[in-house]
MDTraj code that builds the backbone (N, CA, C; nanometers):
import mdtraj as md
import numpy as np

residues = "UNK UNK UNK UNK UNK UNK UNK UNK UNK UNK UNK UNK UNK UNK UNK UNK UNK UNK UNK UNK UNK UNK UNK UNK UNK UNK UNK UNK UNK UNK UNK UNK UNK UNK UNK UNK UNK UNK UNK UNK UNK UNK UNK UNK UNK UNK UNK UNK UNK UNK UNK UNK UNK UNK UNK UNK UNK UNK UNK UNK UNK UNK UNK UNK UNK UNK UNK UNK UNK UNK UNK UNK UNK UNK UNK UNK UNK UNK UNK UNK UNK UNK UNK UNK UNK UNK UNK UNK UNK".split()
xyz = np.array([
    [0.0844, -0.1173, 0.0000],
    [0.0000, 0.0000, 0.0000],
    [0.0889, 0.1236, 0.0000],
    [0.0684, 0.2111, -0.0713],
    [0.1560, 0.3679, -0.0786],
    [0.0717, 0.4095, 0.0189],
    [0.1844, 0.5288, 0.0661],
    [0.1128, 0.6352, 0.1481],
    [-0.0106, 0.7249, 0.0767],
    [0.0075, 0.7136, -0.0451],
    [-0.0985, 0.8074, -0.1020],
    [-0.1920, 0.7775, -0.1428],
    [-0.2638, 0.6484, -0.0839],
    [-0.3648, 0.5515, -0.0972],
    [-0.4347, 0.5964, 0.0696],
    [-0.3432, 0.6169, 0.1697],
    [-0.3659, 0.7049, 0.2977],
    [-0.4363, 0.7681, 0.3374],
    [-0.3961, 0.8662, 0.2923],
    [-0.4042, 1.0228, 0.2663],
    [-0.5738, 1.0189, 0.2434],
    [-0.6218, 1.0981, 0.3877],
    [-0.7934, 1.1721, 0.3897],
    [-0.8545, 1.1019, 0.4199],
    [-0.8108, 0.9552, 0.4293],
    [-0.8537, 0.8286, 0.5227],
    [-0.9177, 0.8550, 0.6532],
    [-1.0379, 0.8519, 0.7241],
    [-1.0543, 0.8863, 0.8578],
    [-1.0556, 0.7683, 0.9351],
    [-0.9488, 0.7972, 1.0500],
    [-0.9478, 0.7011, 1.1336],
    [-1.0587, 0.6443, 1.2533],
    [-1.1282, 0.5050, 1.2157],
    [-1.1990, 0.4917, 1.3374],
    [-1.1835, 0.3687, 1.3853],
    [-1.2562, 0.3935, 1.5388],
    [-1.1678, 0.3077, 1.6711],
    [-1.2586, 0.2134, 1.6899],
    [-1.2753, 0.0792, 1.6339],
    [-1.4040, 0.0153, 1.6554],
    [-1.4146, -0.0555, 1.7998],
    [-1.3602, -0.0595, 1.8434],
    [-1.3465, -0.0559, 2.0487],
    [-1.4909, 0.0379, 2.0732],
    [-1.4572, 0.1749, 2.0329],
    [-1.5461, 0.2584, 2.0780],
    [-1.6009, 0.3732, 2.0469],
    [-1.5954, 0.3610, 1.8775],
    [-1.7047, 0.4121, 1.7701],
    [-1.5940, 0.5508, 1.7271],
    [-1.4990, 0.5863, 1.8343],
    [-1.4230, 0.7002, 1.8231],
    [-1.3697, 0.7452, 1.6681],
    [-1.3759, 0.8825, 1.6835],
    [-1.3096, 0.9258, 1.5534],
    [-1.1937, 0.9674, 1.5988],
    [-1.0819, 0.9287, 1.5410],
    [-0.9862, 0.9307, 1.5867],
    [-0.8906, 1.0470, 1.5004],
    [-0.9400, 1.0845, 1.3826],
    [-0.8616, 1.2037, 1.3248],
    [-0.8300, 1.1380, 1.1541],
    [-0.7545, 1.1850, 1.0789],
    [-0.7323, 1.1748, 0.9355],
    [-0.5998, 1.1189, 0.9502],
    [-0.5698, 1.0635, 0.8340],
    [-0.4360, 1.0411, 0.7947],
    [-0.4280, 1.1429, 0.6658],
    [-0.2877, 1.2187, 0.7220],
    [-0.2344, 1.3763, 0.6878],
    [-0.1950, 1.4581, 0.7857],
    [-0.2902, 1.4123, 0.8721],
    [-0.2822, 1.5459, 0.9794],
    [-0.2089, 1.4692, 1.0638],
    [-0.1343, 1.3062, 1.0514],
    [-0.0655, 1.2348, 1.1504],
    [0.0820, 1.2475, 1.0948],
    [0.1625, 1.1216, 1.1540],
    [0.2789, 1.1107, 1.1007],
    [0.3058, 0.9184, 1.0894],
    [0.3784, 0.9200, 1.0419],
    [0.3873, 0.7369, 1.0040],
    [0.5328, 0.6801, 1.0529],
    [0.5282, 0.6312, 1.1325],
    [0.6650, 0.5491, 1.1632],
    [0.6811, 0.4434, 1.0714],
    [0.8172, 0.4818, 0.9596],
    [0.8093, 0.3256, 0.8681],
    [0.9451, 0.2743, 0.9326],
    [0.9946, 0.1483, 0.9130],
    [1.0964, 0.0520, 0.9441],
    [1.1840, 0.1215, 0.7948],
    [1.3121, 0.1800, 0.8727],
    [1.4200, 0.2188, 0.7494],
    [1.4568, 0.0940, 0.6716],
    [1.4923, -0.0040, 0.7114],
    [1.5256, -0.1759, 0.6535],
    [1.3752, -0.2266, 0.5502],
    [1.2962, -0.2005, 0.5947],
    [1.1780, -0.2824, 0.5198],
    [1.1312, -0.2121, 0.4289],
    [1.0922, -0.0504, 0.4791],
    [0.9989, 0.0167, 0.4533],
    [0.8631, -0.0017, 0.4129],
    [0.8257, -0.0909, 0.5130],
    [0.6886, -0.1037, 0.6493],
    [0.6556, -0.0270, 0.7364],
    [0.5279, 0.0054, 0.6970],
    [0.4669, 0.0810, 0.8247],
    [0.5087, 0.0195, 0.9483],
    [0.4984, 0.0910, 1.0377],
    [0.5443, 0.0570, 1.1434],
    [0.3646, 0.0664, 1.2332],
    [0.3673, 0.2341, 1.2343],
    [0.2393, 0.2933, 1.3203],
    [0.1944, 0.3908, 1.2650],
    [0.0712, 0.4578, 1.3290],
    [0.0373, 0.6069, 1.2907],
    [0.0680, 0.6631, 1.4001],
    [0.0814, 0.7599, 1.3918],
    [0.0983, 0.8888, 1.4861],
    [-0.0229, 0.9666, 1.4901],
    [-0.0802, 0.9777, 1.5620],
    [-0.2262, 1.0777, 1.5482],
    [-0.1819, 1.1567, 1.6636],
    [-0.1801, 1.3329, 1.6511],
    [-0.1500, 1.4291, 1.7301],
    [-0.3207, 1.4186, 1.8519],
    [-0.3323, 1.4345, 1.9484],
    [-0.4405, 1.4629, 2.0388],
    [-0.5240, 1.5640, 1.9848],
    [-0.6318, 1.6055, 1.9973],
    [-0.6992, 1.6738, 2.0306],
    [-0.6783, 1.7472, 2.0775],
    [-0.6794, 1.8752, 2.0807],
    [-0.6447, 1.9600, 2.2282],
    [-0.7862, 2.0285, 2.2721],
    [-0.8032, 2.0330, 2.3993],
    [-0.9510, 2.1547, 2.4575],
    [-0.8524, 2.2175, 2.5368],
    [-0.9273, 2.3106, 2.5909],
    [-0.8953, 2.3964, 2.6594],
    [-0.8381, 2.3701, 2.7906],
    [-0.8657, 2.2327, 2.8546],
    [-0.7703, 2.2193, 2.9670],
    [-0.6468, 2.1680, 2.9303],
    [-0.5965, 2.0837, 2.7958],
    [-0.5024, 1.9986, 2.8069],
    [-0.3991, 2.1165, 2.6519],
    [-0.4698, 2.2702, 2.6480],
    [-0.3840, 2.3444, 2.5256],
    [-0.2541, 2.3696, 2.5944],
    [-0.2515, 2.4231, 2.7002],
    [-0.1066, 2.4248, 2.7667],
    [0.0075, 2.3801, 2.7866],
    [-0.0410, 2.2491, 2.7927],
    [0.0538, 2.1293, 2.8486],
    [0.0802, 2.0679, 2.7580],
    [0.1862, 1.9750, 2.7367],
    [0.2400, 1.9529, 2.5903],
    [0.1841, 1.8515, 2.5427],
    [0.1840, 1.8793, 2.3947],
    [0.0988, 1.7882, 2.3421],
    [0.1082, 1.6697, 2.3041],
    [0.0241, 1.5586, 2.3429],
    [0.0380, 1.4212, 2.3663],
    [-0.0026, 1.3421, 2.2168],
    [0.0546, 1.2390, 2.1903],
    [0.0072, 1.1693, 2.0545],
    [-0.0281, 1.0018, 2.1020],
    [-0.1199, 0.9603, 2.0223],
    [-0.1482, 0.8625, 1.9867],
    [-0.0806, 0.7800, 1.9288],
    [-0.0812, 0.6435, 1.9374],
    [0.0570, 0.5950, 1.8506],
    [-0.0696, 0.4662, 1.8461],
    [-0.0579, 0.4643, 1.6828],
    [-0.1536, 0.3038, 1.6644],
    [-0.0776, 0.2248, 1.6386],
    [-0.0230, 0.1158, 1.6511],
    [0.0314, -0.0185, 1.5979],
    [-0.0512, -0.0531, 1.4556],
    [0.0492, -0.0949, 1.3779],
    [0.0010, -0.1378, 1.2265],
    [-0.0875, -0.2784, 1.2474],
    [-0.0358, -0.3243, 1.3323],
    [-0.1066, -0.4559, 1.3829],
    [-0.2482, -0.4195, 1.4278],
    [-0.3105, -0.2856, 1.4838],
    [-0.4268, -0.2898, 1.5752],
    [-0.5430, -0.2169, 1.4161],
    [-0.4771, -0.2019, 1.3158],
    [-0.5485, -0.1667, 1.1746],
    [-0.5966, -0.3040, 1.1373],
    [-0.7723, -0.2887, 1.1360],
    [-0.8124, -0.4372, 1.1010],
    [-0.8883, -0.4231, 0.9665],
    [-0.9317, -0.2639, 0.9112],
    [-0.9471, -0.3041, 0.7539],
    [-0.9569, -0.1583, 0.7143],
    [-0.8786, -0.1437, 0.5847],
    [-0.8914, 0.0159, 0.5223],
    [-0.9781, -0.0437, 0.4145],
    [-1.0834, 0.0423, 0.4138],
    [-1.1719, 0.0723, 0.3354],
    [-1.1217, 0.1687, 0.2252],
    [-1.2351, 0.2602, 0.1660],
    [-1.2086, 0.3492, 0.0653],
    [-1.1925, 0.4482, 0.1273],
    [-1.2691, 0.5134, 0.2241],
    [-1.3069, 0.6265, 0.2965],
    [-1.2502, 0.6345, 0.4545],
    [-1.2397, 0.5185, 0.4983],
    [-1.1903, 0.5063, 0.6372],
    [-1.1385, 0.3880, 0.6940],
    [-1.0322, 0.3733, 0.7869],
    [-0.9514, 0.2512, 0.8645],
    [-0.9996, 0.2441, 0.9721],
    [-1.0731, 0.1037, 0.9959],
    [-1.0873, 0.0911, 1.1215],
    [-0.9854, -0.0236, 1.2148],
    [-0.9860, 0.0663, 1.3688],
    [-0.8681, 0.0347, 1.4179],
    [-0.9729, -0.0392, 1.5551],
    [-0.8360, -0.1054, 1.6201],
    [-0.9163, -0.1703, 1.7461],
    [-0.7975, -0.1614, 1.8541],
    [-0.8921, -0.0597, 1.9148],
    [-0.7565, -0.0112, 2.0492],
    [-0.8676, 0.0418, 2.1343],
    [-0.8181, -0.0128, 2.2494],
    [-0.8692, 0.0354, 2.4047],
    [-0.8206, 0.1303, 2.4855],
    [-0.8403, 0.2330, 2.4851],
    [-0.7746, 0.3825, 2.5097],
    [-0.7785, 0.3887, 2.6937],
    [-0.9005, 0.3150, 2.7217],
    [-0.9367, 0.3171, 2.8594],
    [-0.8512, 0.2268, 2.9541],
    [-0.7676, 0.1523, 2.8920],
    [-0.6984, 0.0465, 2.9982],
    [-0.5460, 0.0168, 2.9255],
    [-0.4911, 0.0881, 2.8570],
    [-0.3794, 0.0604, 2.8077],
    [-0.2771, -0.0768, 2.8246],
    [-0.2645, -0.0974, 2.9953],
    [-0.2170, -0.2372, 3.0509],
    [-0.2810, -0.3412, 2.9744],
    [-0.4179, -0.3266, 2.9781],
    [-0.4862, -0.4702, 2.9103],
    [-0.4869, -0.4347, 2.7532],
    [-0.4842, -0.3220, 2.7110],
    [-0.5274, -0.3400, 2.5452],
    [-0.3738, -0.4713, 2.4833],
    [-0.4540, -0.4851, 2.3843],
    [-0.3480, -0.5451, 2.2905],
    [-0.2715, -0.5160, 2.3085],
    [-0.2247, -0.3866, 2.2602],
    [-0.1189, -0.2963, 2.1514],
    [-0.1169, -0.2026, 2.2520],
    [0.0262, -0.2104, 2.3208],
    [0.0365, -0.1149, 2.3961],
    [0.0848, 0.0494, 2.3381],
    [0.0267, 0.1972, 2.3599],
    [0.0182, 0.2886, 2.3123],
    [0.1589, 0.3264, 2.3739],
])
top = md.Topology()
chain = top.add_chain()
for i, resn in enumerate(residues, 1):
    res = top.add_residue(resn, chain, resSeq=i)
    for name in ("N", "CA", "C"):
        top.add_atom(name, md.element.get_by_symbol(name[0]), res)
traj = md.Trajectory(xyz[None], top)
């Protein structure tokens, strides 16, 4: 898959319906040796309590991507218990 097959993709979290943001507005960890995805990078959200404080990212495992569609990837990650999810963030 190229990255530009990616690109405007919206990410969702089928754990828990979440929209998780676009691919564009992330960043991609590939393996320099393979050049394999590795992960996505999805920047947070920010509101107004957490604009200050530095900003935290999401990191999906290529492994926790269970199907890209045309329009959107859905992912399966448990945001609420990190210890138990799969794929640790």
């Amino acid at each position: 898959m190229r990255l530009t097959e990616l690109i405007g993709k919206e990410i969702v979290n089928i754990f828990d319906g979440a929209r998780l943001g676009v691919v564009g507005e992330s960043d991609l960890a590939i393996d320099p040796d393979t050049g394999q995805i590795q992960s996505i990078i999805m920047p947070r959200r920010t509101n107004l309590l957490n604009m200050w404080m530095e900003r935290q990212q999401l990191v999906i495992p290529w492994e926790a991507i269970r199907k890209i569609g045309s329009e959107v990837i859905v992912v399966d990650l448990d945001q609420t218990n990190p210890r138990l999810s799969r794929y640790a963030l």
